[in-house]
N, C-alpha and C positions, 0 to 999 in steps of 0.2 A: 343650770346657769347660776353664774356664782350671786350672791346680796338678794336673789330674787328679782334681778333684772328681766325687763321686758323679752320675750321668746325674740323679736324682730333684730334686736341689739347682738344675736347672734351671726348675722348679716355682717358682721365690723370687720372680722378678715375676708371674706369677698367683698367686700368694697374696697378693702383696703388693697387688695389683689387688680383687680381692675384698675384701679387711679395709677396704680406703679405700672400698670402694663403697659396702660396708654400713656403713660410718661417716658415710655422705653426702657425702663430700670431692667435688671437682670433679671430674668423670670427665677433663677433655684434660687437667688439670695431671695427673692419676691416671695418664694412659696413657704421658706425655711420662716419669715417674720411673721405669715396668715397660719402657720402651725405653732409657732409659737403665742401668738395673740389667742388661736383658740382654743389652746391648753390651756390659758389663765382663763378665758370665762366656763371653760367648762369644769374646774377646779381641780386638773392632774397636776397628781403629784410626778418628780422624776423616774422614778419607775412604771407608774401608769402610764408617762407618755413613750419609754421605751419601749413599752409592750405594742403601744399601739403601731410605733416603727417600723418593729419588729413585723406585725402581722399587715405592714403595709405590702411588705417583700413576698408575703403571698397571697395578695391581692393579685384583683384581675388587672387593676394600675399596673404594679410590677411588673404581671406577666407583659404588659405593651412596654415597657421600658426596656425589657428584656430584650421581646422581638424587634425594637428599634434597633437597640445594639449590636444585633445577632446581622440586621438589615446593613447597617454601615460596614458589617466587618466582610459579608458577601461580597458587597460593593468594591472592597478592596481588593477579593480578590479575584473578581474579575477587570479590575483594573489592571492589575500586576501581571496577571496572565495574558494580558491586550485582550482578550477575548468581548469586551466590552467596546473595544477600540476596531476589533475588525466590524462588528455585529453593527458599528455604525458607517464606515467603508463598504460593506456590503448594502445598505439600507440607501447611500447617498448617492457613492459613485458609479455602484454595479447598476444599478435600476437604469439610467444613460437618461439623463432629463436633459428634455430636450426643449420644453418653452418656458414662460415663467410662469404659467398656470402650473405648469409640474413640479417647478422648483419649491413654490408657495406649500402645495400636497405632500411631497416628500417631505419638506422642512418639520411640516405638524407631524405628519406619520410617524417619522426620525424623534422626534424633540415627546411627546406621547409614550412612545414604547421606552426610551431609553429610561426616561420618569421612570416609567412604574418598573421597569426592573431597580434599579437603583435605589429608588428611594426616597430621590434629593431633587429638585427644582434647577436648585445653583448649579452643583455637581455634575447632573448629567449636561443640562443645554452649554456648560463649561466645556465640556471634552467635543460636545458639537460644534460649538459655533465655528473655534477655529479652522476646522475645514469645511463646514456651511458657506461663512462668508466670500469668498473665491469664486467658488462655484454660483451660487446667489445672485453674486455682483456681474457676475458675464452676462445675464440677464436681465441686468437693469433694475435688481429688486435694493429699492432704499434701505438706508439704516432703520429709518421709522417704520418702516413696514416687520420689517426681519424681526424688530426689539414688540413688538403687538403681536405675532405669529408666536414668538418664543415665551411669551408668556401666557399666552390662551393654551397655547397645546400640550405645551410642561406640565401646568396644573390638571389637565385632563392625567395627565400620567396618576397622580395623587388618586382619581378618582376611581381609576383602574386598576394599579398593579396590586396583586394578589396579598405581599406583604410589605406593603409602604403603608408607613402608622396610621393615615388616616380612615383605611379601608380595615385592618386589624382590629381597631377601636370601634369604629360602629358595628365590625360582625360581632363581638365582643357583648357591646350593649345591649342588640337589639336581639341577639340569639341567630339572626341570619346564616346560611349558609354561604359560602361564598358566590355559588350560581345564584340562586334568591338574590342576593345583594347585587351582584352586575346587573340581573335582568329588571330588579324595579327600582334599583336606585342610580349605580352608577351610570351605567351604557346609555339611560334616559338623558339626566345632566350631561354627560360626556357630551352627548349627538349634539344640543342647546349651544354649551362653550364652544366644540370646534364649529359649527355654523355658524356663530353670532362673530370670533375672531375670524374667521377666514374673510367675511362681508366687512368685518370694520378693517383689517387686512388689504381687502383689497383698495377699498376705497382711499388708507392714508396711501397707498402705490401709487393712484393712480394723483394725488391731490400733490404730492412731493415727488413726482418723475421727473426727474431730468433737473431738477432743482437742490436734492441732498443725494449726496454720491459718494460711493465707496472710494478710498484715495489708495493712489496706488502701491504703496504699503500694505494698507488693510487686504488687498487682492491677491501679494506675493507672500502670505503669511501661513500658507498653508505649508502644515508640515511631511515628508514624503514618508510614507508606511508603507512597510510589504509585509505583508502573513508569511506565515511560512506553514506546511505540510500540518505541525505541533499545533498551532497556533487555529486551523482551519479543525483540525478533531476536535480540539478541547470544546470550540464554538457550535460542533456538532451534537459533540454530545451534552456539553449546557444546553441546547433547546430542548432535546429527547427526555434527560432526565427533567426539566424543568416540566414539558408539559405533560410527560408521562405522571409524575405525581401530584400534581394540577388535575388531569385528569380522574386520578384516586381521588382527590379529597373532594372532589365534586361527589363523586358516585359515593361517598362512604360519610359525604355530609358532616367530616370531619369540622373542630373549629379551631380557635386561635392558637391554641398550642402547636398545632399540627403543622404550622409555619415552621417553630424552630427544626424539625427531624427535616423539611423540606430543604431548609438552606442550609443544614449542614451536611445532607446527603450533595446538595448540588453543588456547594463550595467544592467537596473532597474529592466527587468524580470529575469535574472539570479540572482543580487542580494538578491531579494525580494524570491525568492527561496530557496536562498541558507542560508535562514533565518537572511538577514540582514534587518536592520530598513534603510526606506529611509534617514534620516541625516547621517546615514556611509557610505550609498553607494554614498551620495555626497562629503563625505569629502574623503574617496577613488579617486574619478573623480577628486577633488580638489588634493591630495597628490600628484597622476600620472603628471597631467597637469602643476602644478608649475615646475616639472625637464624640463619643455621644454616649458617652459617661455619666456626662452631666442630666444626659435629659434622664437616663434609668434614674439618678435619685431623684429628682424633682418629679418623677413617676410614681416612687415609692413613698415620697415626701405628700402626692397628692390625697393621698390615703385617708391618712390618719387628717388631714387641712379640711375635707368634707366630710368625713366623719364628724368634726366637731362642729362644724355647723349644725349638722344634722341630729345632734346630741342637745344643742340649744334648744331643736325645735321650730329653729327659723321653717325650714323649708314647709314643714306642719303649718305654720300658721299663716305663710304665704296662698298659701292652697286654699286655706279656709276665705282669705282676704278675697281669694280670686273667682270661688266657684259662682255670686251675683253675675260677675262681669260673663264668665263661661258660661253662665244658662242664657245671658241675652245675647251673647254674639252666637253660640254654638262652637260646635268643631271647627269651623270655617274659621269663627274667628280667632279662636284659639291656637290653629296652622300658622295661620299669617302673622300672629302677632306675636309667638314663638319663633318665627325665621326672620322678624323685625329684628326681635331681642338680639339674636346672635349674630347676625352681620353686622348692627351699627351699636352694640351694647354692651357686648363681650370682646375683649382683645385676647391679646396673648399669642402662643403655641394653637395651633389649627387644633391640633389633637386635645390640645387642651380646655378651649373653647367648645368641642363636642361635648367633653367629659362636664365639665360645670354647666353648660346648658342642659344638658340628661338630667342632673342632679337637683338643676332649677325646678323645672317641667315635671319630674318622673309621677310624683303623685297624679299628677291632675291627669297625664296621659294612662296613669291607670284605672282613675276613676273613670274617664272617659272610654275605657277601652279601645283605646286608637291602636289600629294594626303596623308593626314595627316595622311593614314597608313604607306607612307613610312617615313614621315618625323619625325612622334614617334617614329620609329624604329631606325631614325638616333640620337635623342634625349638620345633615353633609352640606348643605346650601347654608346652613347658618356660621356654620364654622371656616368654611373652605372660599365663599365668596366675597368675606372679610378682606381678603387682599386685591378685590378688584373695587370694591365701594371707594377707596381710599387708598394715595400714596400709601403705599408699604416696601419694606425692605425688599421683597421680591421683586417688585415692580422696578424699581430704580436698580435691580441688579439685573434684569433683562434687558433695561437699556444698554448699561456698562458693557455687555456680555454682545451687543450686536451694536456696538458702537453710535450708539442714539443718545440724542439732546434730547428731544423731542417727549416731553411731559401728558405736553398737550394731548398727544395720541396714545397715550397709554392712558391716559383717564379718560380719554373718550370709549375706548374699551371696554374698561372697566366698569361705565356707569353704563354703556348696553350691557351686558354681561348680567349688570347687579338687576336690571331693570327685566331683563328677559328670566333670570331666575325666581323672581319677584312673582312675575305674572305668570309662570309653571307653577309655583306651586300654591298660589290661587285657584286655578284649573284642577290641580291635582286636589286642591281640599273642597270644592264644589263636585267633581266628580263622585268623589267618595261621599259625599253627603246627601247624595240624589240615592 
């Protein structure tokens, strides 16, 4: 630290990181000024902070910046190929839903799967909604209902899909397996969020029936699609190959890297199927991955920004600050007040909030020797439930996206949601502590 300043004072770009996040500022310009600020108290020079750059890009950060990108460019190309667009025809209107208890089940099943392949919360329930709503609205289901359904089951996607960032990031962290990881972390959360919205779901249905209604525009909006023979293989063999090597990297306990060979093997047989030339199913991979460009540098940008924290010594002498408080609450308290921290403490990027919460914690979870199923679990709820504690960008774009005003019942959601993951993982750190 540079004059001999206090170890704590190296705290000054994560604070300064947090105040810009929760202000909404741009997160890369946000993380480019927390790397800069803590290259001057750590005293680099400009070759010293190149190097650090430099060895951001082959970090494990990187490598998640990587497989983001590699994620959006999949995305695209199953976009392009419609293959993405039959797989939710198939999911919505082949299934023949017939009451609005079914419509409600599909909509989550639908808006869930499509997440975790994709990636994307916006993106995928985007390509649903428009023929959702039509269908939905013949049964009577509200805007308010539809815009609380589409964002409890979306985010379940997050918690599932094999390589959407914030399941890569915790296998990442915690060394999990990706089965390990579904079986103690995600599938447990998953069950909580879609029970807790399907109940707060029904109730806004039943509390605005026949009082907010789909207008008859919104009804006639459905676009008409026909598959064709190409189009019905490529979706064939995207499942086969998908869960054929899903299935490998279970059994061979593969990790994060193992994603990239997965989605460019499954890009190129589904594409190559779906009768495209290999230079479009690259410049597809290319189109996807450029939109989330940005996040790979503010990935590699994260690097070297908690490195120099961690070079101050801050995080050292937090730990020291805290282990009084850790002997008189225990493990217990230290769960709970770790999954405080990160839902109502830490803002920013989901993925990102995991990685600085890790980074906060990491000492003291290894003093304590806490098992890294529970400490995913503290991870994944601290990071991921952020956007139901409070208005967030996601929440106010599932309204938009199922044509809802209606605030009041997304935050009523939200605060069951936060309140139900609260009191899991209470349970889950008294368990562990008997």
């Amino acid at each position: 630290m540079i004059f001999g300043l206090p170890a704590l004072i190296g705290f000054l770009p994560l604070v300064i990181y947090l105040y810009l996040a929760f202000k909404g500022k741009n997160l890369l310009s946000t993380v480019i000024i927390c790397v800069l600020v803590g290259a001057v108290l750590t005293g680099q020079t400009p070759v010293s902070l190149s190097n650090e750059i430099a060895n951001g890009l082959k970090s494990f950060l990187g490598l998640i910046g990587f497989i983001i990108m590699m994620g959006a460019g999949l995305g695209e190309v199953l976009t392009e190929t419609k293959v993405a667009r039959n797989l939710v025809e198939i999911l919505i209107k082949k299934v023949g839903i017939k009451s609005q208890n079914q419509a409600i089940i599909v909509t989550m099943g639908t808006s869930t799967l499509l997440v975790s392949l994709l990636g994307t919360l916006a993106g995928a329930n985007a390509m649903i909604a428009p023929i959702l709503i039509p269908i939905v609205a013949s049964f009577g289901l509200t805007p308010n209902a539809l815009a609380v359904i589409l964002h409890g089951a979306g985010a379940c996607g997050l918690f599932l899909g094999p390589f959407v960032p914030p399941v890569i990031t915790l296998m990442g962290i915690t060394g999990l397996t990706y089965g390990a990881y579904l079986a103690n972390i995600g599938i447990p959360v998953t069950i909580l969020v879609l029970i807790t919205t399907y109940y707060t779901g029904k109730k806004v249905q039943k509390q605005y029936e026949g009082i907010e209604v789909y207008s008859a525009e919104d009804m006639d909006r459905d676009e008409e699609f026909r598959s064709t023979p190409e189009i019905d293989k490529a979706t064939m063999v995207f499942a086969i190959v998908m869960i054929g090597m899903l299935a490998y990297g279970i059994y061979a306990k593969a990790g994060a890297a193992y994603a990239i060979v997965v989605m460019l093997a499954v890009a190129f047989t589904t594409g190559l199927t779906a009768g495209r030339s290999m230079m479009d199913i690259i410049g597809s991979l290319t189109k996807g991955a450029t939109r989330m460009f940005w996040l790979f540098f503010m990935f590699v940008l994260y690097d070297p920004f908690l490195k120099f924290v961690t070079m101050t010594g801050a995080f050292t002498t937090l730990g020291d600050m805290l282990k009084p408080l850790i002997e008189v609450s225990g493990d217990i308290g230290f769960i709970i007040i770790s999954t405080l921290v990160g839902i109502f403490g830490v803002s920013g990027a989901a993925v990102a909030q995991s990685v600085v919460l890790n980074d906060l914690f990491k000492n003291i979870v290894a003093d304590i020797n806490l098992p890294m199923t529970i400490w995913g679990t503290v991870l994944l709820i601290g990071s991921q439930i952020t956007s139901f504690a409070y208005p967030t960008g996601d929440m106010i774009g599932q309204m938009g996206l199922a044509r809802s005003k209606d605030l009041k019942s997304m935050i009523r959601n939200g605060i069951s949601i936060t309140i139900v993951m609260i009191i899991y993982v209470i349970v889950r750190a008294v368990i562990y502590s008997i």
